[in-house]
ZAGUFI-755327 format. One line per 10 residues: their letters; for each residue x, y, z of N, C-alpha, C. Coordinates in nm, 3 decimals. Example, Ala and Ser with C-alpha at 12.3 -4.5 7.8 and 13.67 -1.06 7.14 Angstrom:
as = 1.319 -0.569 0.780 1.230 -0.450 0.780 1.320 -0.330 0.780 | 1.285 -0.225 0.708 1.367 -0.106 0.714 1.290 0.003 0.787
// end
This chain:
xxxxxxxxxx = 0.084 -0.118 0.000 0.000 0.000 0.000 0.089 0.124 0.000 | 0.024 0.216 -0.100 0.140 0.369 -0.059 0.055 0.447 -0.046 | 0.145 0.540 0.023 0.129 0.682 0.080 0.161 0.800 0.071 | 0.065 0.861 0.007 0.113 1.041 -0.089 0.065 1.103 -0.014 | 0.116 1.231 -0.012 0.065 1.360 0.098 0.150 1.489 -0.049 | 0.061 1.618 0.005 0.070 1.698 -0.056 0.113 1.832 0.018 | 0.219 1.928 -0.084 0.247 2.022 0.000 0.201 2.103 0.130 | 0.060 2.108 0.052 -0.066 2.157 0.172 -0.103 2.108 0.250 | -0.084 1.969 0.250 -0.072 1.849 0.349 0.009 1.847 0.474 | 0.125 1.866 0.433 0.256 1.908 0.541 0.251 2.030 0.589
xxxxxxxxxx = 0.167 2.139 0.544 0.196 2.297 0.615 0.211 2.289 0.781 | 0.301 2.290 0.801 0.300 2.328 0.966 0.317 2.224 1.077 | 0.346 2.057 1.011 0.394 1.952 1.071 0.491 1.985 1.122 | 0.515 1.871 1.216 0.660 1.869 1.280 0.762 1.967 1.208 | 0.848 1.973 1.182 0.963 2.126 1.126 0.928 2.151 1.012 | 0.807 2.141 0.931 0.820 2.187 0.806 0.716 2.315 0.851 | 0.785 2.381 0.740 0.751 2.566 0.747 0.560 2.613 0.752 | 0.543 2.687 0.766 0.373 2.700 0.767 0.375 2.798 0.599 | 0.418 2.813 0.503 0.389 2.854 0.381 0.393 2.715 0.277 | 0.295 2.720 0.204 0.270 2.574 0.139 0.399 2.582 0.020
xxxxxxxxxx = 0.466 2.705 -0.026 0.541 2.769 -0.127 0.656 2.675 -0.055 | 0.709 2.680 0.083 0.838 2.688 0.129 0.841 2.516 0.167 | 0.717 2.440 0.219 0.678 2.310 0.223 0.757 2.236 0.063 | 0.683 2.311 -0.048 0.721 2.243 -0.173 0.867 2.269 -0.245 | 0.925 2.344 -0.201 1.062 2.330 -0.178 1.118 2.261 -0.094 | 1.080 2.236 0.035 1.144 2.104 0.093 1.090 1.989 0.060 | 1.016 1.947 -0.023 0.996 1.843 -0.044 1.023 1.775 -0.190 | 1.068 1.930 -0.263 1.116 1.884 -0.390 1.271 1.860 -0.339 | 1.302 1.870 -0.266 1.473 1.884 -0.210 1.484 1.714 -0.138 | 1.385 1.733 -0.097 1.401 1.531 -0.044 1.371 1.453 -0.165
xxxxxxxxxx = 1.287 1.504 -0.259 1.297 1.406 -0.378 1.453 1.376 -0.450 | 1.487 1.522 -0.442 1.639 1.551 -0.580 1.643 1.440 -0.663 | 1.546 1.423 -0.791 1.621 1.393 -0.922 1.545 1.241 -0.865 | 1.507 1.206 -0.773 1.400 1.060 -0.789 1.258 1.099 -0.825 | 1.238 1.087 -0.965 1.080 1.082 -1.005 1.009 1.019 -1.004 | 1.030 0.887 -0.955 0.946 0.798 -0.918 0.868 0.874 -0.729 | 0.903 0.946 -0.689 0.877 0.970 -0.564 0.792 1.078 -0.567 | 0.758 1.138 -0.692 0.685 1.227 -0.709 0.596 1.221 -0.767 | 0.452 1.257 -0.789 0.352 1.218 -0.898 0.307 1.326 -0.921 | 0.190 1.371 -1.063 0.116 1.447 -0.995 -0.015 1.399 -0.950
xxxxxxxxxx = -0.137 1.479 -0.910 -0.249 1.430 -0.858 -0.351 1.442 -0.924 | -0.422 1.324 -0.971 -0.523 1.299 -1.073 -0.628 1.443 -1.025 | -0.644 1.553 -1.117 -0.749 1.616 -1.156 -0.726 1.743 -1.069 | -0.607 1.789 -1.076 -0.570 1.913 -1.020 -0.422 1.924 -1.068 | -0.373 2.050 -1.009 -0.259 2.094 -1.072 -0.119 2.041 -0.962 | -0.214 1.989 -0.801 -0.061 1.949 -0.723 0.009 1.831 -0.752 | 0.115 1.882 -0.687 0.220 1.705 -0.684 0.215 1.648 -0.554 | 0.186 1.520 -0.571 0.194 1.418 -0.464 0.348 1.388 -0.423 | 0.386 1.338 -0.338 0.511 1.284 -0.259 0.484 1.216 -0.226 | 0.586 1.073 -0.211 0.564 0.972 -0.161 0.617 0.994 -0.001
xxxxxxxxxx = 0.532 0.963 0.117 0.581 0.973 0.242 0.724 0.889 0.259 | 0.789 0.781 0.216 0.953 0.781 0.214 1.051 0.928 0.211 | 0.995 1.007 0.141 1.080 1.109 0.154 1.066 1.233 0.272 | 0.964 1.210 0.360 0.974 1.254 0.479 1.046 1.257 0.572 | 1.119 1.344 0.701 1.202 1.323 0.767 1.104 1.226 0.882 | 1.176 1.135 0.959 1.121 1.048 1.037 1.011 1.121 1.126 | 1.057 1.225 1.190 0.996 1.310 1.250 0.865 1.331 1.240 | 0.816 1.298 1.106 0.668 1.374 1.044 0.620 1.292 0.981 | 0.687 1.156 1.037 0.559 1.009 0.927 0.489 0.972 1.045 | 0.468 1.023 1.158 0.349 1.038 1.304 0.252 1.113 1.253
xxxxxxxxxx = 0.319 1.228 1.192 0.190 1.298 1.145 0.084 1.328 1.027 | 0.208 1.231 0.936 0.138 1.145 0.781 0.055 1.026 0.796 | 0.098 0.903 0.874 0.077 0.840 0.885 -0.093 0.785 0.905 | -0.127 0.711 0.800 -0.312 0.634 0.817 -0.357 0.641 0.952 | -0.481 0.657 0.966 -0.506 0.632 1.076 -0.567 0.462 1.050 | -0.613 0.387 1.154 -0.630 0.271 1.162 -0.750 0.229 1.041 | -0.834 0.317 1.071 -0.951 0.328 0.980 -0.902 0.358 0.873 | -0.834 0.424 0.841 -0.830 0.477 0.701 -0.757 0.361 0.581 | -0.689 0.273 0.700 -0.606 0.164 0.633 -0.744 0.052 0.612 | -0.807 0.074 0.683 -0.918 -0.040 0.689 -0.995 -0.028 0.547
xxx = -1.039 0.110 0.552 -1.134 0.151 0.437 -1.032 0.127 0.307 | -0.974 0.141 0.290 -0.811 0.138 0.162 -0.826 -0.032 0.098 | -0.843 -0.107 0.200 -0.872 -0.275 0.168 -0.971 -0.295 0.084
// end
């Protein structure tokens, strides 16, 4: 199962910045040059991230909740 989150997604987690502008620079910076880790998102203009490229710190605050893994099955 994977797990995408979006700039606007991360605003204001654990150390990432509260501007969604400054979020998608750190997260294009954990990708560097792996495009497989990036997508974009069916029927809008954002890019998805794969939660691997998160600092450990902030996959508590990405992370499914129990249900949400349930409903996903």
């Amino acid at each position: 199962m994977d797990f995408w989150v979006t700039a606007k997604e991360c605003v204001g987690i654990c150390s990432f910045p509260n501007a969604e502008k400054n979020v998608r620079k750190h997260l294009e910076s954990f990708v560097s040059g792996r495009s497989e880790l990036r997508r974009k998102r069916a029927g809008t203009k954002a890019f998805e991230y794969h939660i691997s490229v998160l600092p450990p710190d902030c996959l508590l605050y990405t992370s499914p909740s129990p249900r949400d893994y349930a409903a996903s099955r």
